[in-house]
MIDOSE-1310 file (N, C-alpha, C; in nm, 2 decimals, decimal comma, always signed):
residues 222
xxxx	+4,31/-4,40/+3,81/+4,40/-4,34/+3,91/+4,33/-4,23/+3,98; +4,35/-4,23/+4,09/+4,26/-4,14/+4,21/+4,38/-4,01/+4,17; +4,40/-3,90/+4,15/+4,44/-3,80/+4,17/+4,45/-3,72/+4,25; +4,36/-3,71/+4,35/+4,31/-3,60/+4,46/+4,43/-3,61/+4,54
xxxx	+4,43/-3,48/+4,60/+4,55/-3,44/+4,72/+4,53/-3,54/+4,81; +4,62/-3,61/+4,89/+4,63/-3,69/+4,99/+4,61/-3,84/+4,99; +4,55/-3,83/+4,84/+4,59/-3,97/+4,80/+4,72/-4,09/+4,83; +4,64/-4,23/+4,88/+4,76/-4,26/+4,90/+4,85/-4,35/+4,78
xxxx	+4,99/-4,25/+4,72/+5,01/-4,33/+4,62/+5,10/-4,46/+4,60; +5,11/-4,51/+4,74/+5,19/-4,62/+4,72/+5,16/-4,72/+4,67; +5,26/-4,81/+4,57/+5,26/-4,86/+4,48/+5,14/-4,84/+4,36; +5,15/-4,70/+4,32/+5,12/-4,63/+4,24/+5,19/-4,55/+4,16
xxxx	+5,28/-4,53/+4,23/+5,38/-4,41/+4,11/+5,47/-4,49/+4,05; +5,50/-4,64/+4,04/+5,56/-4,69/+3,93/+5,47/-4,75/+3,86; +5,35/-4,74/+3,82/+5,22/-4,73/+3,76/+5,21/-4,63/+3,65; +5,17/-4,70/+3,53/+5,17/-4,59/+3,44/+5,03/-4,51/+3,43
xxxx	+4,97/-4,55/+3,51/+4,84/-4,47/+3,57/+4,88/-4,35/+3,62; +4,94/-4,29/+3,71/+4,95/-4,19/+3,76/+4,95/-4,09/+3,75; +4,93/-3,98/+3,79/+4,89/-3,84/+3,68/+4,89/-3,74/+3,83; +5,00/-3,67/+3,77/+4,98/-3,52/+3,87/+4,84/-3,44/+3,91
xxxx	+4,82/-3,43/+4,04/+4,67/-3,39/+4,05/+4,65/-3,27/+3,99; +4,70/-3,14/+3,94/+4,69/-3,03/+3,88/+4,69/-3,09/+3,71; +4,77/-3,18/+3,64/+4,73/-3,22/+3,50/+4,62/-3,32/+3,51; +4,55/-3,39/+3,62/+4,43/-3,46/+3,61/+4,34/-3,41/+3,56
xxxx	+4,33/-3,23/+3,65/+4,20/-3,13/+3,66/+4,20/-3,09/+3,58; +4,30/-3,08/+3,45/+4,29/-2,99/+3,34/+4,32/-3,09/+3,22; +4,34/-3,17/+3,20/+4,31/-3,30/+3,10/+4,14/-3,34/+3,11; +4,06/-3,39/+3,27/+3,92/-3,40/+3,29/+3,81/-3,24/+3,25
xxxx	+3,89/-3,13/+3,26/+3,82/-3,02/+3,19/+3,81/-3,01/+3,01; +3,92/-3,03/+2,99/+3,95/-3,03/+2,84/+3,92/-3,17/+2,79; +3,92/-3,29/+2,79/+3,82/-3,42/+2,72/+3,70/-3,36/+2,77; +3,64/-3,32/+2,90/+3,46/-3,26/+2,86/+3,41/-3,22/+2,73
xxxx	+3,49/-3,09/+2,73/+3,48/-2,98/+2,65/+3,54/-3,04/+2,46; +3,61/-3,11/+2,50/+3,67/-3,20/+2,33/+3,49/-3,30/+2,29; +3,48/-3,38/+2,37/+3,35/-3,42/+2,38/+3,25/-3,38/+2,30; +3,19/-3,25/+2,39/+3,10/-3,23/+2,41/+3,12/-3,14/+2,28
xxxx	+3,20/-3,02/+2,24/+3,22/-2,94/+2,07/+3,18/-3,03/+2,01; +3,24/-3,19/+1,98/+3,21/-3,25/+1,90/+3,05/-3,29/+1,90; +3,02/-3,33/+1,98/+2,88/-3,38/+1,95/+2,78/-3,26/+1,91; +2,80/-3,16/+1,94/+2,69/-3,06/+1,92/+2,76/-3,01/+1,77
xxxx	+2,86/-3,03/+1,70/+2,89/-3,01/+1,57/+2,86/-3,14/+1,52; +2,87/-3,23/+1,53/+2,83/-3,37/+1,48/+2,67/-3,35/+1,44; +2,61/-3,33/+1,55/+2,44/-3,29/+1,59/+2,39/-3,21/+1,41; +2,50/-3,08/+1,43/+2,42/-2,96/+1,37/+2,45/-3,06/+1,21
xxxx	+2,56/-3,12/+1,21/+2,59/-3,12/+1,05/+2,48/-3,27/+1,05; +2,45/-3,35/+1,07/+2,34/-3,45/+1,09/+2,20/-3,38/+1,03; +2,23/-3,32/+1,12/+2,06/-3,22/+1,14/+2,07/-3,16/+0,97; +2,17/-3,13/+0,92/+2,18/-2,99/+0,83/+2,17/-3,09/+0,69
xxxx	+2,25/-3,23/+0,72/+2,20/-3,30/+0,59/+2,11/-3,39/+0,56; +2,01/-3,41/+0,71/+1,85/-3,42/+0,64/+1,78/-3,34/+0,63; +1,80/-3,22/+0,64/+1,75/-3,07/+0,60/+1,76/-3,11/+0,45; +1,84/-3,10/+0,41/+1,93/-3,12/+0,26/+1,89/-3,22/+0,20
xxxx	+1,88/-3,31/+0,24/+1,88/-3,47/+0,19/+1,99/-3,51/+0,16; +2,10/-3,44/+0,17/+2,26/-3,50/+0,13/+2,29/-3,64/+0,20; +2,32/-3,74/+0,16/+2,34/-3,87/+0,20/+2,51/-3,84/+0,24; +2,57/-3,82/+0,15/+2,72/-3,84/+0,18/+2,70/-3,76/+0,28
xxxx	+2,66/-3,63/+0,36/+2,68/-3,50/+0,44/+2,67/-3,61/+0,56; +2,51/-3,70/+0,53/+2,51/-3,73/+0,65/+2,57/-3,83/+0,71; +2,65/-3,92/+0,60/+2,73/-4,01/+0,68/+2,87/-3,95/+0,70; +2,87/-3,83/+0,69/+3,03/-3,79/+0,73/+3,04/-3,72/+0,87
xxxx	+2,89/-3,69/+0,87/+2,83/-3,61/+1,01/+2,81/-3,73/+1,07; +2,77/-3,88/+1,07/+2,74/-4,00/+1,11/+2,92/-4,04/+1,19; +2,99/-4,04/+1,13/+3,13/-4,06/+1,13/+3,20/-4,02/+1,27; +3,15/-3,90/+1,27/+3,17/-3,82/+1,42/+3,13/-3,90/+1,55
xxxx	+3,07/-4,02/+1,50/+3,02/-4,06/+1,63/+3,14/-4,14/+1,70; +3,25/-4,16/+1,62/+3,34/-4,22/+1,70/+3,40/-4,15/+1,77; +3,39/-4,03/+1,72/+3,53/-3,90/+1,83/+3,46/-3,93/+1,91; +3,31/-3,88/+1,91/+3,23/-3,84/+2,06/+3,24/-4,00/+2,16
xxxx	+3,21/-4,14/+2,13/+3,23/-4,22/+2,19/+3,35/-4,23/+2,24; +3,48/-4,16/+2,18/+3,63/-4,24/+2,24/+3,62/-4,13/+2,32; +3,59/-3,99/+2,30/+3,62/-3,90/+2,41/+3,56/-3,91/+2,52; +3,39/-3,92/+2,46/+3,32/-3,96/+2,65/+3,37/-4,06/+2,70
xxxx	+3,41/-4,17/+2,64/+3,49/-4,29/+2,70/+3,57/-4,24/+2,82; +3,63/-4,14/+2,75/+3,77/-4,11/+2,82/+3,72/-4,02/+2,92; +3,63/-3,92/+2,90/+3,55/-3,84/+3,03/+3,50/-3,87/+3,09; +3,39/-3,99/+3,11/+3,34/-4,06/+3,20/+3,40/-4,14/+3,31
xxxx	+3,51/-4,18/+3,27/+3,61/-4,26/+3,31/+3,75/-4,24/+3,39; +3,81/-4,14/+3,33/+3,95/-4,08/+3,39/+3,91/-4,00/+3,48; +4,01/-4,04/+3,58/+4,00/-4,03/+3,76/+3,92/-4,13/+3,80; +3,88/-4,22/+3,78/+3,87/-4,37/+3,83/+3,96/-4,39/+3,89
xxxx	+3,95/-4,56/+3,98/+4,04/-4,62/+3,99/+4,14/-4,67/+3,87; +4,28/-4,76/+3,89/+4,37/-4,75/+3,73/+4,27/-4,90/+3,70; +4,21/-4,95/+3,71/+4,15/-5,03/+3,65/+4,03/-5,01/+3,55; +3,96/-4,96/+3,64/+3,85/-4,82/+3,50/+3,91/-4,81/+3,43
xxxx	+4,04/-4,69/+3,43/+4,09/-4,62/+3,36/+4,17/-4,72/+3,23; +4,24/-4,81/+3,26/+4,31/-4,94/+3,17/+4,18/-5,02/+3,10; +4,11/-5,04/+3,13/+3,95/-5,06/+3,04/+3,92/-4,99/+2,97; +3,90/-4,87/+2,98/+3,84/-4,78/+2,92/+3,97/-4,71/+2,83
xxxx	+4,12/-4,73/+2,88/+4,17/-4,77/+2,76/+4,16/-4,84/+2,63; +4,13/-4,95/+2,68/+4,16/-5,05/+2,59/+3,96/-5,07/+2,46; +3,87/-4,98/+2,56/+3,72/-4,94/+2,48/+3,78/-4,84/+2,39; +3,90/-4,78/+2,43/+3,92/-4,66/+2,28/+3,93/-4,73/+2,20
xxxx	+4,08/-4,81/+2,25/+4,14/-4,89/+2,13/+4,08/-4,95/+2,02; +3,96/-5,00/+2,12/+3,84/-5,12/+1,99/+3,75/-5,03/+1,94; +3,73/-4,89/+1,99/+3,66/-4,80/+1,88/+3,73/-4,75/+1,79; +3,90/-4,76/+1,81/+3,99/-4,76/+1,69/+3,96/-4,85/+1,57
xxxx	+3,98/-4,99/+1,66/+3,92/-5,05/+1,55/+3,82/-5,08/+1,47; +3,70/-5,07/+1,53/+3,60/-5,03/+1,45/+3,61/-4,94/+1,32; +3,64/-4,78/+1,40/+3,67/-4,74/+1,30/+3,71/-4,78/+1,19; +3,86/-4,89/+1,21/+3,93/-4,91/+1,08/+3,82/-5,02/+1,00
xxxx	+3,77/-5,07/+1,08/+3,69/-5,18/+0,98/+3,55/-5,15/+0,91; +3,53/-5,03/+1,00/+3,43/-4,95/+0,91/+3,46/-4,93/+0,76; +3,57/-4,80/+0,77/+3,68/-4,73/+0,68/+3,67/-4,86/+0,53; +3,69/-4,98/+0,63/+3,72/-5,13/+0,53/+3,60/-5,12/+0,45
xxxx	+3,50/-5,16/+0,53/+3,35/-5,17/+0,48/+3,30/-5,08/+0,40; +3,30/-4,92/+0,42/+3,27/-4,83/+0,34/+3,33/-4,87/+0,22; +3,44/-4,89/+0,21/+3,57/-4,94/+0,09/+3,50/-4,99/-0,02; +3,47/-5,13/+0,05/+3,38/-5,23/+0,00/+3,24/-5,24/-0,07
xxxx	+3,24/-5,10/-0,01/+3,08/-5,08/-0,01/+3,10/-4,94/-0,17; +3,18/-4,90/-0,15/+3,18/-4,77/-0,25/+3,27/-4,86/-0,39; +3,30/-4,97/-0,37/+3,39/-5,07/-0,47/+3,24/-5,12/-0,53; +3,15/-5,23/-0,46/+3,09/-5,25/-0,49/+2,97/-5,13/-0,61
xxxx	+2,88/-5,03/-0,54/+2,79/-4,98/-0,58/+2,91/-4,81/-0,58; +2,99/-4,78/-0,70/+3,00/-4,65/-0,71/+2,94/-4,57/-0,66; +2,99/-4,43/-0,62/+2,87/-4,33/-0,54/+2,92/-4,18/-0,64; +2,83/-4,10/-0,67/+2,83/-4,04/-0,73/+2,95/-3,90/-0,68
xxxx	+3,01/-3,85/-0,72/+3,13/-3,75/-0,63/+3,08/-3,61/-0,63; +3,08/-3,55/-0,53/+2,99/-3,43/-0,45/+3,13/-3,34/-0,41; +3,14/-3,24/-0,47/+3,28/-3,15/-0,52/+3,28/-3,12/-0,34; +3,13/-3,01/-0,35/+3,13/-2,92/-0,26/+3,13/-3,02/-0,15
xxxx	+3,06/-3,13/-0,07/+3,06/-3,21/+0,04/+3,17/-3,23/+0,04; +3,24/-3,31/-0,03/+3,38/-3,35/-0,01/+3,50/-3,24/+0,09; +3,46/-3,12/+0,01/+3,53/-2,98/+0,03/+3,48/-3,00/+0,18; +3,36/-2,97/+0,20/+3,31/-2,91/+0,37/+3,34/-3,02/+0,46
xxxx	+3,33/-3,14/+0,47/+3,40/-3,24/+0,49/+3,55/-3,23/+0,52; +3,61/-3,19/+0,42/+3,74/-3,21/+0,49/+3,82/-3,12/+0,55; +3,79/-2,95/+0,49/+3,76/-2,85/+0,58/+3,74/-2,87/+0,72; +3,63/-2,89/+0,77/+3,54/-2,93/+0,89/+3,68/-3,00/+0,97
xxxx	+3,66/-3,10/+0,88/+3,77/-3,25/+0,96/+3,92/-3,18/+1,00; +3,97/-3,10/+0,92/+4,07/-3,05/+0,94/+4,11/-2,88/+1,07; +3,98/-2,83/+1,06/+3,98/-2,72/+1,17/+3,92/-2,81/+1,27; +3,85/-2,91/+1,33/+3,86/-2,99/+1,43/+3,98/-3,08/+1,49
xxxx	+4,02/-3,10/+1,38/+4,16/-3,18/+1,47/+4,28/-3,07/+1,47; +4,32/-3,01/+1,41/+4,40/-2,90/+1,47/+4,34/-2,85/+1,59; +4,23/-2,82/+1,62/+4,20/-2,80/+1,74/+4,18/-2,85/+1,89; +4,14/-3,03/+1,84/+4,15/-3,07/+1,90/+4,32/-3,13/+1,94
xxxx	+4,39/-3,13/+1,84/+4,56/-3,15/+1,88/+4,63/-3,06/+1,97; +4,58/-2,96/+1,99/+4,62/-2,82/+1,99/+4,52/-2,83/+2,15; +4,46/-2,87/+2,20/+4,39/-2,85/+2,33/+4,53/-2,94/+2,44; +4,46/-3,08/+2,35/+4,60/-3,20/+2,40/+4,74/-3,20/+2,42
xxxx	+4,79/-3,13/+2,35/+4,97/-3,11/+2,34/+5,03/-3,13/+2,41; +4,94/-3,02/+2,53/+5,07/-3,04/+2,69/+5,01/-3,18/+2,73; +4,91/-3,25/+2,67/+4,91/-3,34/+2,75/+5,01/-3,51/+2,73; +5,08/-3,47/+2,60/+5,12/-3,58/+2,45/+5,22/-3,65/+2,56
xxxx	+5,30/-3,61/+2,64/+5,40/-3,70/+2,73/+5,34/-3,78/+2,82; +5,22/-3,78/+2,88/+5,14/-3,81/+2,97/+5,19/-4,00/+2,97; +5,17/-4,07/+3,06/+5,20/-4,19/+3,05/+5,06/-4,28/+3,06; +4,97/-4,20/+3,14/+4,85/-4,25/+3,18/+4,77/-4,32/+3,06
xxxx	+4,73/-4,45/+3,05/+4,67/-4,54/+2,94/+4,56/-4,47/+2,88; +4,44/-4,34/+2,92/+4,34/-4,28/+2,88/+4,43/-4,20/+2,83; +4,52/-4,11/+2,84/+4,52/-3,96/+2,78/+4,65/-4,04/+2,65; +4,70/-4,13/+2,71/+4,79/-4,19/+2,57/+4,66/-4,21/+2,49
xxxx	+4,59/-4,30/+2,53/+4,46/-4,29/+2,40/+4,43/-4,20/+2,32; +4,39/-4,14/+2,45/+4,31/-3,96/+2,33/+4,41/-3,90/+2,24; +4,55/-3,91/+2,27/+4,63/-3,85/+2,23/+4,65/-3,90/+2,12; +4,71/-4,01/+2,11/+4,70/-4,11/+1,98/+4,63/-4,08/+1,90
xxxx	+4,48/-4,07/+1,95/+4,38/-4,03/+1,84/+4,36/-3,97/+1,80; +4,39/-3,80/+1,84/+4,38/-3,70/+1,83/+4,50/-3,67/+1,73; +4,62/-3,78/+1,77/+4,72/-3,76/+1,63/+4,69/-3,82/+1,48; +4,60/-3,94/+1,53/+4,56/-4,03/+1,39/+4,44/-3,93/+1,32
xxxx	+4,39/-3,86/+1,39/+4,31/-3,75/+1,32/+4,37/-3,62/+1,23; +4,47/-3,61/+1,34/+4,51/-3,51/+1,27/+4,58/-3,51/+1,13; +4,70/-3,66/+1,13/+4,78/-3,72/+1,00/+4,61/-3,74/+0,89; +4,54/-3,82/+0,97/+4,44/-3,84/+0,84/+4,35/-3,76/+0,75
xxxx	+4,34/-3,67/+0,83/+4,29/-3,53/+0,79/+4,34/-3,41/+0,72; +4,47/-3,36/+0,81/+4,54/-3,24/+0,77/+4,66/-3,31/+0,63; +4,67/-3,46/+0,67/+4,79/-3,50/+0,59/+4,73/-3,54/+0,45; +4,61/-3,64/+0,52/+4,54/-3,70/+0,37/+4,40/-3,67/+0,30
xxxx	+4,31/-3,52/+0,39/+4,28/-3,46/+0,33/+4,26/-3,44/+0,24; +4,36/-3,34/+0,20/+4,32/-3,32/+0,06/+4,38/-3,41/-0,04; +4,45/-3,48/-0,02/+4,48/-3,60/-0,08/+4,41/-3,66/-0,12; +4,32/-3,69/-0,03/+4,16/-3,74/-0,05/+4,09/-3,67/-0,13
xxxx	+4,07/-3,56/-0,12/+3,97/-3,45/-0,17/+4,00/-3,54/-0,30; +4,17/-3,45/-0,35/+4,15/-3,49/-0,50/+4,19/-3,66/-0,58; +4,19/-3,75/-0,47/+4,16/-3,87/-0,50/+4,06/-3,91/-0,55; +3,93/-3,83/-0,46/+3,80/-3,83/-0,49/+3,74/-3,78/-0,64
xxxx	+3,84/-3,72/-0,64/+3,77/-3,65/-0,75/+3,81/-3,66/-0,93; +3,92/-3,72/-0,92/+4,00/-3,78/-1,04/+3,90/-3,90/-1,08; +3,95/-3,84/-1,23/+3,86/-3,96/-1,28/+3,85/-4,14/-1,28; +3,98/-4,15/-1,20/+4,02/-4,30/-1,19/+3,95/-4,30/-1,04
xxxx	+3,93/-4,44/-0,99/+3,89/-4,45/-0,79/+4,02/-4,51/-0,74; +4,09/-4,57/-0,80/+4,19/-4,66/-0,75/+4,27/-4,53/-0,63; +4,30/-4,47/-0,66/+4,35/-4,36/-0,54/+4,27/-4,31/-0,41; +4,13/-4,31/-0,44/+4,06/-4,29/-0,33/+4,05/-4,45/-0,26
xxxx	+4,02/-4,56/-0,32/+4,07/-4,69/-0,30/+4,17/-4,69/-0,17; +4,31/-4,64/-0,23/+4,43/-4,67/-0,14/+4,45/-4,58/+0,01; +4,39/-4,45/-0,01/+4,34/-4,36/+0,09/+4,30/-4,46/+0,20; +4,17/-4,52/+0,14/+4,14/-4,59/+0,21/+4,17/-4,67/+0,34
xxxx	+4,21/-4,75/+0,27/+4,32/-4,84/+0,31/+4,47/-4,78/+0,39; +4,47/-4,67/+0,36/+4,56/-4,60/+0,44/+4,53/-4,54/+0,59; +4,40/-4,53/+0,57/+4,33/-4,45/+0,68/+4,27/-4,60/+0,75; +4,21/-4,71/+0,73/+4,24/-4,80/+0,77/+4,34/-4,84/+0,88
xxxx	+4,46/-4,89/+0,82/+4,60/-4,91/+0,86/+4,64/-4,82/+1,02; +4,59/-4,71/+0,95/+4,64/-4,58/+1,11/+4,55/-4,65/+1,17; +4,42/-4,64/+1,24/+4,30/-4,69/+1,28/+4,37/-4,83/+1,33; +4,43/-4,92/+1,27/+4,43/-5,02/+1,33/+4,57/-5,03/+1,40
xxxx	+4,66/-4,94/+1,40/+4,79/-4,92/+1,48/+4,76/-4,83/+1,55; +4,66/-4,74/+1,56/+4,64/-4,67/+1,71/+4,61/-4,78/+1,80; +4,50/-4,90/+1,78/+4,41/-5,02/+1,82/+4,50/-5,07/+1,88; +4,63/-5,10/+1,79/+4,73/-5,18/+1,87/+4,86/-5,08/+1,96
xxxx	+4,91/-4,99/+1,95/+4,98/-4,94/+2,06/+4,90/-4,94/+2,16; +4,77/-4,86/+2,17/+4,70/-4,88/+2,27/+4,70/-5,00/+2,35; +4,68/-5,14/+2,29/+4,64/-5,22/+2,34/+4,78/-5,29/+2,42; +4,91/-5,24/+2,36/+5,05/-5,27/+2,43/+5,04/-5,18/+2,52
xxxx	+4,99/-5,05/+2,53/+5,03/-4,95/+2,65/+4,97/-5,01/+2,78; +4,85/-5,05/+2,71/+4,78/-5,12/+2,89/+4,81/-5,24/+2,93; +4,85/-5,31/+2,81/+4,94/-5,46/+2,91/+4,99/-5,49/+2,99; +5,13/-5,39/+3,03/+5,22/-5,38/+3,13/+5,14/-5,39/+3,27
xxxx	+5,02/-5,28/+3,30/+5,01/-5,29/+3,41/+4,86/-5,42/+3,42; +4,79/-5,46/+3,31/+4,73/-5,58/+3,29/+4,83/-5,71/+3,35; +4,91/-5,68/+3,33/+5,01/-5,82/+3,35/+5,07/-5,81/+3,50; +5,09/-5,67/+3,52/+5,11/-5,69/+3,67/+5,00/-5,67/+3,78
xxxx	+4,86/-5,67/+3,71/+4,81/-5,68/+3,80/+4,71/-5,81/+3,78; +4,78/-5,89/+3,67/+4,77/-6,06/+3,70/+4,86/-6,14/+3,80; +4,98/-6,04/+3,80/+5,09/-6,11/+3,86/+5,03/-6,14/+4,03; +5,04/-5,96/+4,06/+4,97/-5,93/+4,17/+4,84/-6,04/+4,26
xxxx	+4,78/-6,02/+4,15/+4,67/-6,16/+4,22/+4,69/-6,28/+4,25; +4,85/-6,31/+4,15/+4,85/-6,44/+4,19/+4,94/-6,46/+4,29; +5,02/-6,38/+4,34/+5,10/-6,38/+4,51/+5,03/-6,34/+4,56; +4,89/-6,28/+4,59/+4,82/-6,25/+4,64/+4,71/-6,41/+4,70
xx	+4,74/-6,51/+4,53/+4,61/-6,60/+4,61/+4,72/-6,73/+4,65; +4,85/-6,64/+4,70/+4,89/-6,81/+4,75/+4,89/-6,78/+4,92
């Protein structure tokens, strides 16, 4: 959705694309800035656990690479035309999914070959995870009513981060750390689950105007 003054928005504003030009300019400032924090924290903790040799540091620093793809997704993209923009909806959504089938995989993967439990990693880890997404929820807020298919994304995501983090955090922590796995197991699988219902709201938010702008072309090719 073009935002700019003098835009013309007919048959646009019953579009759930549309976006006030003053919340365009400050949603396209703040996904930069959400972005870009992350990757250069992503970077340093990467960097910091093959310094280390920590394997678990570095796949948790590895992990980050989804924020930074769904956010630049959403920075590269918003203020497009609403067709960009409903694509590059629907690229969050499948990096939602990923996610969740990662989350699966690791599952699978830490079921198969146990991994040894790392008190302090776990700790910096979920720490980390949790002053990032309060921060990053906390950028987004005024943006949570927005209708537009990109900032419904980020928002979503930025909520599924937040529940999975601040809620199951430490839940996690001490899942991890009990002497049974079956609880870090269901974690799992819990964090999964969110991951694949962000995938799908998202993927109903952009329907509506997917479908009318199948409709559209087809009164258009008679």
């Amino acid at each position: 959705m073009d935002a700019r003054p003098g835009h013309d928005a007919e048959g646009e504003a019953g579009h759930a694309s549309f976006v006030d030009a003053a919340v365009a300019k400050a949603y396209r400032l703040t996904i930069w800035g959400i972005a870009l924090g992350i990757f250069i924290f992503a970077g340093n903790v990467v960097m910091w656990a093959r310094a280390t040799g920590n394997a678990q540091l570095f796949k948790d620093g590895v992990d980050w690479v989804y924020d930074v793809a769904l956010y630049g997704i959403a920075a590269l993209v918003f203020g497009r035309d609403a067709r960009a923009e409903r694509w590059a909806a629907l690229g969050i959504g499948a990096v939602m999914a990923v996610a969740g089938l990662h989350t699966l995989y690791d599952l699978w993967d830490k079921i198969v070959r146990p991994r040894p439990i790392e008190v302090w990693t776990l700790g910096f880890s979920a720490a980390s995870a949790i002053v990032v997404a309060v921060l990053i929820i906390g950028l987004l807020w005024r943006f949570r009513r927005e209708a537009n298919p990109v900032i419904k994304a980020t928002w979503l995501s930025s909520r599924n981060d937040l529940i999975s983090t601040t809620g199951f955090a430490l839940v996690g922590l001490v899942a991890r750390v009990m002497p049974v796995r079956w609880p870090e197991y269901l974690f799992d699988l819990v964090v999964a689950a969110i991951c694949f219902q962000a995938a799908w709201a998202i993927w109903k938010a952009a329907q509506p105007d997917l479908r009318n702008k199948a409709a559209t072309g087809a009164v258009g090719g008679l």
